[in-house]
Steps between C-alpha positions, in 0.01 A plus 500: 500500500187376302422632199532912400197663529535887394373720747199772347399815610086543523361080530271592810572271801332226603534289807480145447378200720664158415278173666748232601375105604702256478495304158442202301585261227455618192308138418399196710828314351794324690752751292301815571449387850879432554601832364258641744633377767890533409410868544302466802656250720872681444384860616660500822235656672307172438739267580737655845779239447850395405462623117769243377346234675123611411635544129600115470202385707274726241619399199620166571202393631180711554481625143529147404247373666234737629402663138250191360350526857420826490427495163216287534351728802511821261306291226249465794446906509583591171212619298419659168642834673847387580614512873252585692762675719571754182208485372339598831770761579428714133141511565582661852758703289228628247283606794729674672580677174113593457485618855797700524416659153160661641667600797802674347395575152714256366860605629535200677597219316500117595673169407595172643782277527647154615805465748517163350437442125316738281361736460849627686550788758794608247203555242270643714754754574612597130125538397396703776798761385434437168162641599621774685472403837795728708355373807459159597284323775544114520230263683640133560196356551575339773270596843719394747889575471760250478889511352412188294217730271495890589884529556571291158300792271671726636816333394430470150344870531861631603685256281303657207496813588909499522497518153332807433635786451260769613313342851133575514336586875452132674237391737450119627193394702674218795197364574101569561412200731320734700343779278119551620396424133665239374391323897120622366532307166585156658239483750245613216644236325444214780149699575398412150657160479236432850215654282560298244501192683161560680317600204580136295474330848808436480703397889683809606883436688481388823878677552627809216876408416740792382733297255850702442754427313799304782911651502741295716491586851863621511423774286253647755761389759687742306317768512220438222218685607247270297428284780319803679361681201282161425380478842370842511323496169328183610419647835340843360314278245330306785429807703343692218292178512435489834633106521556335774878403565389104470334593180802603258862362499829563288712264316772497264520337226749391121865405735729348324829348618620306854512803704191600762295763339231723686252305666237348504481373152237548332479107317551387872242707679202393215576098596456526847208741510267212408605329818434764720119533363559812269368311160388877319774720452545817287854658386627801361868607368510910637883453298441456215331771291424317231403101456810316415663124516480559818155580603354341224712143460589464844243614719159455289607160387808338712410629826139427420555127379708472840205639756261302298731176513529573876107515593412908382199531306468831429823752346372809423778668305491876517676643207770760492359924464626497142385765277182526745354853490605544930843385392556769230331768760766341749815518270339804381523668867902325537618694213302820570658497864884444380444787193434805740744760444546453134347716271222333406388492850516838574146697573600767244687278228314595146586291201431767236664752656825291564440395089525884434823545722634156360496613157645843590780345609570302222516822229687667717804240559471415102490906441857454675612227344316137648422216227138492366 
């Protein structure tokens, strides 16, 4: 059990909303680095393989060698904000927070939290029952469902929650690869990314690329459903659009290890293009919310240098929603959707009035006895 905490008659309820991405160093350094990826890299929803094997592999020689690589790719993105994954994801955080706040007169609380690193799903928890959150709706931020993201926050979600003693009501959003909104905010965000380019006369992509992050194919051989998810986001995207199906394309991008991964790589698929006469391209990540190593390391400079080096002249890289204003409305609309049938949803729910009743309550268990 975690720590006691005494149960009081009369704190009014709250329900609270806990933003989950996946997490980051806590510096650009080959020790911070390594401890970031000793947690990452042994979650076993990461890494589906022999664990006493993968241990010795890990440790013996990944963590020995990949940190001062890495390292020197998060100095690349690091800025006088920190991580631009965290400090991207507490913006989004603080919006939500301001949006929620108008719309339920402030009985709906938000945080955020790490599955990797800090700030930690374990503290995200504690302070949104410190607050007095009895109801609890968690948003990996993660569009498109997979075991290897989703499935792990909702492991350390449980494995926290094991601990406590009194269990608050629990909600987890799976996915929203498809929500009308959140399908909205990307193609205004590729709309505006066009706009852009033709007002500094800039060359527009011959061919839109949707960039997501690559699993191994045996896990969607296994029943991932991440594989599919991606493809449809990509495909409502273009249709929204109204592109042509030899106008956009998806690729996969950040494998790592021997195995085959889902195709067609993303690093492959920028060197040909060149050779086939598509020399303009533009490319968006629709999985990431938020820029990261990934998007901003590896695709705006990597895969850039690599189309460049290959005959492409023109990258257009079309950053992630962020804390954009049609994200927040999109998260915004998420949330909303997966709160209806608590109380602060209901048509006739009044705050004051359920203060009033609240505090009624409390004098009359302390008139029989209840601690202050």
């Amino acid at each position: 059990m975690s720590e006691k905490v005494s149960y009081k008659h009369g704190p009014q309820e709250k329900l609270g909303i806990l933003l989950v991405n996946l997490g980051s160093p806590e510096a650009p350094t080959s020790s911070a680095v390594r401890k970031y990826l000793a947690q990452f890299l042994a979650d076993p929803r990461v890494v589906e393989t022999n664990r006493f094997i993968w241990w010795f592999a890990l440790h013996g020689v990944i963590l020995r060698i990949r940190p001062p690589r890495a390292a020197k790719s998060y100095k690349k993105v690091w800025n006088e904000n920190g991580s631009p994954l965290i400090h991207h994801t507490r913006l989004q955080t603080q919006a939500l927070q301001k949006k929620l706040e108008d719309r339920f007169r402030g009985h709906v609380i938000a945080d955020m939290a790490m599955t990797y690193g800090k700030p930690s799903i374990k503290d995200g928890l504690e302070g949104l029952r410190k607050a007095g959150a009895h109801r609890l709706l968690i948003l990996p931020l993660y569009p498109q469902y997979s075991a290897t993201t989703t499935a792990a926050v909702f492991d350390q979600v449980t494995d926290v929650l094991q601990g406590w003693r009194w269990l608050p009501d629990l909600r987890m959003i799976n996915q929203y690869h498809d929500h009308p909104k959140y399908i909205e905010a990307l193609a205004n965000s590729i709309k505006k990314q066009w706009s852009d380019c033709e007002r500094k006369g800039n060359t527009p992509g011959d061919l839109l690329l949707f960039s997501f992050h690559g699993i191994p194919q045996r896990y969607v051989d296994n029943g991932d459903p991440y594989f599919c998810h991606c493809l449809k986001t990509a495909r409502l995207v273009a249709e929204k659009l109204e592109l042509k199906e030899d106008k956009w394309k998806v690729v996969f991008q950040s494998r790592f290890g021997r195995e085959p991964w889902l195709e067609p790589y993303c690093s492959v698929t920028l060197q040909e293009l060149p050779a086939s006469g598509i020399k303009n391209v533009d490319i968006i990540c629709p999985g990431f919310a938020a820029d990261c190593l990934e998007t901003l390391e590896e695709i705006q400079m990597e895969n850039k240098e690599l189309f460049v080096e290959a005959g492409g002249e023109n990258f257009n890289y079309i950053p992630c929603l962020n804390e954009d204003k049609s994200h927040i409305d999109a998260l915004c609309e998420i949330l909303t959707a997966h709160m209806f049938g608590w109380p602060e949803t209901m048509p006739n729910w009044d705050a004051g009035k359920l203060a009033v009743e609240t505090n009624k309550s409390r004098q009359r268990a302390i008139d029989m006895g209840a601690k202050k």
